[in-house]
C-alpha positions, 0 to 999 in steps of 0.5 A: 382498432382503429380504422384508416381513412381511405384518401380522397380522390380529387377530380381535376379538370381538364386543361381548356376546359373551365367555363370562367377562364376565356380562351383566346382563338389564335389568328389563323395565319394569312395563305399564299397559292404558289403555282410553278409556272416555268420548267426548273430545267436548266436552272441553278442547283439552289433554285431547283431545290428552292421549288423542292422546299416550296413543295412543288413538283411539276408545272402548274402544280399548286401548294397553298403555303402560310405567309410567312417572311421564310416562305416570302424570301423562297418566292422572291429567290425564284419568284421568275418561275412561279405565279403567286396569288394571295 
C-alpha cells in the first residue's frame, strides 16, 4: 500500500505586511472649524437644512469638517450664519 502525501499548508501573509514593498502613508485631508454664529430661525427651508447637513445644531456649535469642494459649496450657501476658521 502506498501512503498519500498529506498537502502542504502554505503560510500567506498578511496584506500590508511585507517589509520589501513601501507603503504610501496617504495625506490627511486639510480641516475647516465651522461654527453657527446666527439663529436658522426665519431662514429658507434649503438654508436651515444646509446648517443640518453641516452637523450643527445650535449657536455657537462647533464641527470640524474635511475641506472639501461639497463642504465649501455648503459654506458659501449659508456662509451669513456661520463663522469659519481653517
Amino acid at each position: 500500500m502506498a501512503k498519500k502525501k498529506q498537502p502542504v499548508k502554505i503560510k500567506r501573509q498578511k496584506r500590508g505586511t511585507d517589509p520589501g514593498v513601501n507603503t504610501v502613508k496617504k495625506k490627511q485631508p486639510a480641516k475647516i472649524k465651522v461654527t453657527l454664529a446666527k439663529s436658522i430661525i426665519n431662514t429658507s427651508e434649503s438654508h436651515r437644512a444646509t446648517v443640518r447637513g453641516l452637523g450643527l445644531r445650535r449657536i455657537r456649535h462647533t464641527v470640524e469638517l474635511e475641506d472639501t469642494p461639497a463642504v465649501r459649496g455648503m459654506i458659501n450657501k449659508v456662509g451669513y450664519l456661520l463663522k469659519c476658521e481653517v
